[in-house]
C-alpha positions in Angstrom: 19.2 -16.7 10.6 19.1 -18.9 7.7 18.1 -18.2 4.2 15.4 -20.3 1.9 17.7 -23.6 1.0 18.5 -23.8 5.3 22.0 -21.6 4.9 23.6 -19.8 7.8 23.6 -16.3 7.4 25.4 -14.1 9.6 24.0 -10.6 10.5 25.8 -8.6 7.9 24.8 -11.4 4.8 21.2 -10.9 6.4 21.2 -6.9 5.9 23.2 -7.1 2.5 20.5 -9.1 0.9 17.5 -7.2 2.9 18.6 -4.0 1.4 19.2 -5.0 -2.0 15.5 -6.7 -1.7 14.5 -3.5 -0.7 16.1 -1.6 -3.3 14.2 -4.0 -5.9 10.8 -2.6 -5.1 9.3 -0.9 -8.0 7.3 1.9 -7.8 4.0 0.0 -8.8 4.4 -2.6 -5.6 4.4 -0.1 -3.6 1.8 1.8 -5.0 0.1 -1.3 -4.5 0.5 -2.0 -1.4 -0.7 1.7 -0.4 -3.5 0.8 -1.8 -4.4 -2.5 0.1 -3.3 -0.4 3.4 -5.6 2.7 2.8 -8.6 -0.2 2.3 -8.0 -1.2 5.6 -7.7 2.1 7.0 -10.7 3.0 5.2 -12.6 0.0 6.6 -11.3 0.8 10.1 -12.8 4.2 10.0 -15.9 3.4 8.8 -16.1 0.5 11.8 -15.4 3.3 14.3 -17.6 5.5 12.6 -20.7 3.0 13.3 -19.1 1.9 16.4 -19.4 5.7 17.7 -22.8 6.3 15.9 -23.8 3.8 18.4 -22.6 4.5 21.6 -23.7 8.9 20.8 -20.4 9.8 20.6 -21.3 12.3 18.4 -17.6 14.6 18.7 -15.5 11.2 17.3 -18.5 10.7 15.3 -17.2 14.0 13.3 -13.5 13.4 13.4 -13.5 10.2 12.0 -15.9 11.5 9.0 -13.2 14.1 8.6 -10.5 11.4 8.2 -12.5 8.9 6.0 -12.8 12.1 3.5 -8.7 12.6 3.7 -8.1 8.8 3.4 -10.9 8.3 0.2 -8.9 11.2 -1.2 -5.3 9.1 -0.4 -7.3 6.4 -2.3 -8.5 8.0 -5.4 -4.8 9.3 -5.9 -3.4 5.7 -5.5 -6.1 4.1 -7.5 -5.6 7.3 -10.5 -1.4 6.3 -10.0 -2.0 2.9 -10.5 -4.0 3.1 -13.6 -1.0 5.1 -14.7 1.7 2.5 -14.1 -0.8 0.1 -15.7 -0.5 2.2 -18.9 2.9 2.5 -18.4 3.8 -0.9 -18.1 1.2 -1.8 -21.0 3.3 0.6 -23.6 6.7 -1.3 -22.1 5.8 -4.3 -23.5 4.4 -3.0 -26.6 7.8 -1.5 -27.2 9.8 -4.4 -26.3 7.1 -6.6 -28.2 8.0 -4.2 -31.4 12.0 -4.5 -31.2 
């Protein structure tokens, strides 16, 4: 494995730097990326939805409306949390701004 600038890295280098990248994730990437990944669950269900509208498959039909209910609820909390880290991050640099 090598690293960006074309260095050698042995296995354990590779994990040590994987799992302090990993550690670096803030709350509000992640919250972000739940948010691109319910959209495409979202979209997926609503495909299947129409795709089983079509074919009279009216029992999937059913359970996929039940699922696009639970994810547009997932969404709605994601989209309410990341308004809140918005905030958040907007009063951060007001306070640093003020020191």
């Amino acid at each position: 494995m090598k690293d960006k600038l074309g260095n050698e890295l042995t296995p354990k280098e590779f994990m040590q730097r994987w799992k302090g990248g990993i550690q670096a994730v803030t709350p509000s990437q992640i919250n972000n990326l739940n948010i691109i990944g319910n959209v495409m669950i979202i979209v997926g269900i609503l495909i299947g939805i129409y795709a089983t509208y079509i074919t009279h498959t009216w029992w999937l039909v059913v359970i996929l409306v039940g699922s696009l209910f639970l994810s547009a609820m997932s969404f709605l909390g994601y989209i309410q949390r990341y308004y809140i880290f918005k905030e958040l991050n907007k009063q951060m640099k007001e306070m640093e701004v003020e020191k």
